[in-house]
C-alpha positions in Angstrom: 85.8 -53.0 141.2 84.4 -55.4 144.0 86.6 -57.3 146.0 87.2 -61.0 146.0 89.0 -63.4 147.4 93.0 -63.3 146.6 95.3 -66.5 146.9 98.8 -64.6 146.2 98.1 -61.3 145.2 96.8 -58.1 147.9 93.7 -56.1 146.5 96.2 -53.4 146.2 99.0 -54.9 143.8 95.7 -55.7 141.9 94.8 -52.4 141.6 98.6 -50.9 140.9 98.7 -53.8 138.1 95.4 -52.0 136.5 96.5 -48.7 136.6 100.2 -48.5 135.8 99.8 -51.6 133.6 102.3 -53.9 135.0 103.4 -55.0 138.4 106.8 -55.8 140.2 106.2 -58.6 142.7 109.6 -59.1 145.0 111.3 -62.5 145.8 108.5 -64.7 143.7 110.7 -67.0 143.5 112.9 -69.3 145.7 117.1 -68.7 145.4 117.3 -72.7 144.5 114.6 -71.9 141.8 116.5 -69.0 140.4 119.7 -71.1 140.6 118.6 -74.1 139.0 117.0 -71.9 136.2 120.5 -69.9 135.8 122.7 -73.0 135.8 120.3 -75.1 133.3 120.3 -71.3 131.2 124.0 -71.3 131.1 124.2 -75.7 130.4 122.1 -74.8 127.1 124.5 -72.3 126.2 127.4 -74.7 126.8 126.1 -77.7 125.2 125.0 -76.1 121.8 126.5 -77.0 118.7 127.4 -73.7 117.1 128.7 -75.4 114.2 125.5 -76.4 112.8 123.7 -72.8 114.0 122.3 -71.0 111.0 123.8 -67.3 112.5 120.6 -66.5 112.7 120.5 -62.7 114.2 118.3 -61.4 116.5 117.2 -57.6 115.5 114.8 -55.8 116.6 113.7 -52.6 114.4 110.7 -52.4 112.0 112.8 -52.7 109.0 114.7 -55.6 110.0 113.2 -57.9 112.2 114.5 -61.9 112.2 112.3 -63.5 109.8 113.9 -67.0 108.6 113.2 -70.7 108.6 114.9 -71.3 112.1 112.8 -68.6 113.8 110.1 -69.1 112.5 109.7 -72.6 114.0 111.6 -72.3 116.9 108.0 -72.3 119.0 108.4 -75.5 119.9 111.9 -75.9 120.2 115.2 -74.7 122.0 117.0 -72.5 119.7 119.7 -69.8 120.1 119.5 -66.0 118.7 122.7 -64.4 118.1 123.7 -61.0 119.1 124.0 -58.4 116.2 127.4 -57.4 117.5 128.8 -61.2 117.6 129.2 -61.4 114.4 131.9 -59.7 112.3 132.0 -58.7 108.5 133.5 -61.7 107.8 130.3 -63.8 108.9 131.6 -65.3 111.5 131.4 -65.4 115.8 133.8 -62.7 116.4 133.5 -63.6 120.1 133.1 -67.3 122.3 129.0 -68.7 121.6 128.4 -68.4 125.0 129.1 -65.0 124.9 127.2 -64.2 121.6 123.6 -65.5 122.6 120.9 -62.7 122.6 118.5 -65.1 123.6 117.2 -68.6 124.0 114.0 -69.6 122.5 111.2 -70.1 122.4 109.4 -73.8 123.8 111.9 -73.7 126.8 108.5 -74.0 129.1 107.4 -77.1 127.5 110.5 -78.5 125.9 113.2 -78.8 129.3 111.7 -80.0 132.9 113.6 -76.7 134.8 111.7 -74.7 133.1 108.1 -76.1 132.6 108.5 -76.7 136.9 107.9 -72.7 137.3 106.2 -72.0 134.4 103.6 -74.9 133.9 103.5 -76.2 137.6 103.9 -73.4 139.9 101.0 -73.2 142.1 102.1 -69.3 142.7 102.1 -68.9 139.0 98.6 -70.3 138.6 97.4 -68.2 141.6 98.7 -65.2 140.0 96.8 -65.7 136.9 93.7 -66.3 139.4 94.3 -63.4 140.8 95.1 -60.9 138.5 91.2 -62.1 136.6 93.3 -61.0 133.0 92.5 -64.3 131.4 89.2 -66.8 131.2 91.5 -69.3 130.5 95.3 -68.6 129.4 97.6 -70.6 127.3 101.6 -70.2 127.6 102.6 -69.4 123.9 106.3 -68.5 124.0 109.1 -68.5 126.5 112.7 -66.8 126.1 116.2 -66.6 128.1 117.4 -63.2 127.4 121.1 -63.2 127.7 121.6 -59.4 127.7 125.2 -60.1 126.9 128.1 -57.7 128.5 128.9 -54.9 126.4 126.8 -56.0 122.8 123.4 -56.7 125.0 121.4 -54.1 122.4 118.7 -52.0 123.5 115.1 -52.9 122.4 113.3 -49.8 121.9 109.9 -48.8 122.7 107.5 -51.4 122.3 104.5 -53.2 123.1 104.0 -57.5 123.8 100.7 -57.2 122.0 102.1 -55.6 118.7 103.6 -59.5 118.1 101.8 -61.6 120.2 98.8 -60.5 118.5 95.1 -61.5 119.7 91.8 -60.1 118.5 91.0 -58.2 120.8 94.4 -57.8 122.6 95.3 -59.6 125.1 98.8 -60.7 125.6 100.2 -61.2 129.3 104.4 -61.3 130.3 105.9 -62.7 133.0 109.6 -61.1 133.6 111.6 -63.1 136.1 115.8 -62.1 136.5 118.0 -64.6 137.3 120.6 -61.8 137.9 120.2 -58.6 139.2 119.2 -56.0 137.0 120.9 -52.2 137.0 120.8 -49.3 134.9 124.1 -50.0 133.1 122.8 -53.7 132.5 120.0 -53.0 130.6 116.6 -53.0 133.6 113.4 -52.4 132.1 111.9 -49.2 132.1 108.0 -48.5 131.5 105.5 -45.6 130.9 103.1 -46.0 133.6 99.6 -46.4 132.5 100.1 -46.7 129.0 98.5 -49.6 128.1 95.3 -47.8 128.5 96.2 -45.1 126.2 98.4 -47.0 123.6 95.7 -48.4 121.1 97.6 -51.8 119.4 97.8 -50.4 115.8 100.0 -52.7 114.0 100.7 -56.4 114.2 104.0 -58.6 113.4 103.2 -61.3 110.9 104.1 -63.7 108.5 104.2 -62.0 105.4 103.0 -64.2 102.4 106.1 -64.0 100.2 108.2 -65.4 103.3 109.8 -63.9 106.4 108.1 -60.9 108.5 106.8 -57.7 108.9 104.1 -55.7 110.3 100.5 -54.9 109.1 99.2 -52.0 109.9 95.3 -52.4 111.9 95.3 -48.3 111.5 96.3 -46.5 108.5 99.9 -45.1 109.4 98.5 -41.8 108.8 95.7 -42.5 111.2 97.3 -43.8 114.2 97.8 -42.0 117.1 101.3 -40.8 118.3 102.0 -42.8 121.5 101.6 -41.2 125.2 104.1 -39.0 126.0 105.5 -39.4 129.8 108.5 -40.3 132.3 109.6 -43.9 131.9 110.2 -45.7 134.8 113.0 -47.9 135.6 112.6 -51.1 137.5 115.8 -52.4 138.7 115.5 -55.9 139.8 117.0 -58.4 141.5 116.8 -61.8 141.1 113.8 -64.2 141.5 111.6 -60.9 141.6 108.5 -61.3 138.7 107.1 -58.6 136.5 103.7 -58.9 135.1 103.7 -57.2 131.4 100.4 -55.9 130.4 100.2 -56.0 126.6 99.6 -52.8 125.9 102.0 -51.3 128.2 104.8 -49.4 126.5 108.4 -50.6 127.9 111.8 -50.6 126.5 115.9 -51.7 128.0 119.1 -49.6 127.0 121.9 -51.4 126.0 124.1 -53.2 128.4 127.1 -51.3 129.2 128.5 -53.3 131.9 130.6 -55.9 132.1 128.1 -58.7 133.2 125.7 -60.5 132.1 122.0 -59.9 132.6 120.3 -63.3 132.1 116.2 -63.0 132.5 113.5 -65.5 131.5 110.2 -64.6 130.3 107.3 -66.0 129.1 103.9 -64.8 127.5 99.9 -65.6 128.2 97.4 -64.8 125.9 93.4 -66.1 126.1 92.0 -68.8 124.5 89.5 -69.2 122.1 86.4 -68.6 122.0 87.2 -65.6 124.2 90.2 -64.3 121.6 91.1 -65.1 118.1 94.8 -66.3 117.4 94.7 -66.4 113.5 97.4 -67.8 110.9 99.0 -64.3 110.5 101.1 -64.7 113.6 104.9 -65.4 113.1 104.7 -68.1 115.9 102.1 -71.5 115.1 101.2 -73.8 117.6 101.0 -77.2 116.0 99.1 -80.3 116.7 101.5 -82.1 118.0 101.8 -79.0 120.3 99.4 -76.8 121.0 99.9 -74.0 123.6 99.8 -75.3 126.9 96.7 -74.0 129.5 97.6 -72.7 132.6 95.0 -73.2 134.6 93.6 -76.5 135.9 90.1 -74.8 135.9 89.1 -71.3 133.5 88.6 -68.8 135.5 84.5 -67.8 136.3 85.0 -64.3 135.9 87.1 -61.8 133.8 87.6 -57.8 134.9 88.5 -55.7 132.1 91.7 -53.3 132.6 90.1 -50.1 133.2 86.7 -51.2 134.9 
């Protein structure tokens, strides 16, 4: 690949980004960023009204992924997913709300000001996305707290951004940013290097027409290949570093057996049209009141595909 000019990134992060399929970049942020974005994380928590919250669960297996009303169109709002483990047989929070939040979702970049500042109108962001040459021209589409709470935080299994942030063809993006520091016994995300070039997207999470979600298979089930095989890789992080998430890349957390918290926010890119199709299908709509939000002030000239 020929060499161009870089306004953030080195050629060589660049390179690491296209061959293990995402990218750790240290300190991206400032400590009063990563402050302001904890304390406004932890002011939502406080201030919600948990008396007038569905109990709306987050999950995360194939069988029984969140599907109702209040997820659903939560894309351009601030809503709050509970943990499984908060709630008790009796229904009920079996455990303080602030404790009992999975995550935070999902228009946080366009919906409070502390957020949108480093998401929306962060110079380094932008010149990141120059950088990196992923996108023509990008549009934020979702953006997420994840509370990773002490104890309950649940693990999220093996899994791939593209798989429900679906585009055709593929091209989902994540930005990882801690606001605390990330361990093996919190829950840090591990990856398997370079498997986003060997991970084909074969199904897609969707709407499914008699209400709720699911997934429809792109391959026959029969017919889709087994993923890569390999040693995942764990990325303990501390806070204000950023991972880049290519969408293909498999990655997965363990449960949080500590006794802290492991608060993170990321948000998701994918291209605009008429460079990639985002079709009604998808559990998350933009509407016209608001569309996704472009990232760049000017489309980038040139794309590189991963792998060239």
């Amino acid at each position: 690949m020929a060499e161009s000019k870089l306004d953030y990134l080195t050629q060589e992060q660049v390179d690491q980004f296209r061959t293990d399929g995402y990218l750790r970049l240290p300190n991206f942020l400032e400590p009063d960023e990563v402050e302001a974005l904890l304390l406004r994380s932890k002011q939502l928590l406080d201030n919600f009204s948990i008396e007038e919250h569905p109990l709306t669960k987050f999950t995360t297996g194939d069988d029984n992924h969140v599907g109702d009303e209040y997820f659903l169109t939560s894309g351009d709002k601030i809503r709050f997913f509970l943990e499984e483990d908060a709630i008790g047989p009796d229904g009920k929070l079996n455990r303080e709300k602030q404790k009992a939040v999975n995550k935070i979702g999902h228009g946080l970049h366009e919906q409070d000001a502390v957020f949108r500042k480093v998401t929306l109108e962060n110079e380094k962001m932008k010149a990141v996305v120059r950088d990196l040459k992923f996108h023509h021209d990008p549009v934020a589409l979702q953006s997420m707290v994840i509370c990773k709470q002490p104890h309950i935080g649940g693990e999220v299994p093996e899994h791939n951004d593209s798989t429900f942030l679906y585009t055709n063809p593929p091209s989902a993006l994540g930005f990882w940013i801690p606001l605390e520091k990330c361990t093996p016994e919190n829950g840090a995300l591990s990856f398997l290097p370079g498997s986003h070039l060997t991970a084909p997207i074969t199904k897609r999470f969707v709407r499914m027409p008699g209400g709720g979600t699911g997934f429809e298979h792109l391959v026959p089930p029969e017919e889709a290949p087994p993923n890569p095989q390999g040693k995942y890789i764990l990325e303990a992080c501390m806070p204000g570093d950023l991972v880049l998430i290519h969408g293909s890349v498999l990655h997965k957390s363990e449960r949080n057996t500590s006794s802290h918290t492991r608060f993170a926010y990321t948000f998701h890119m994918i291209e605009s049209p008429p460079h990639a199709e985002y079709d009604a299908k998808n559990w998350l709509q933009p509407t016209p009141e608001t569309p996704f939000p472009h990232i760049l002030d000017t489309p980038n000239p040139t794309v590189v595909p991963v792998g060239a």
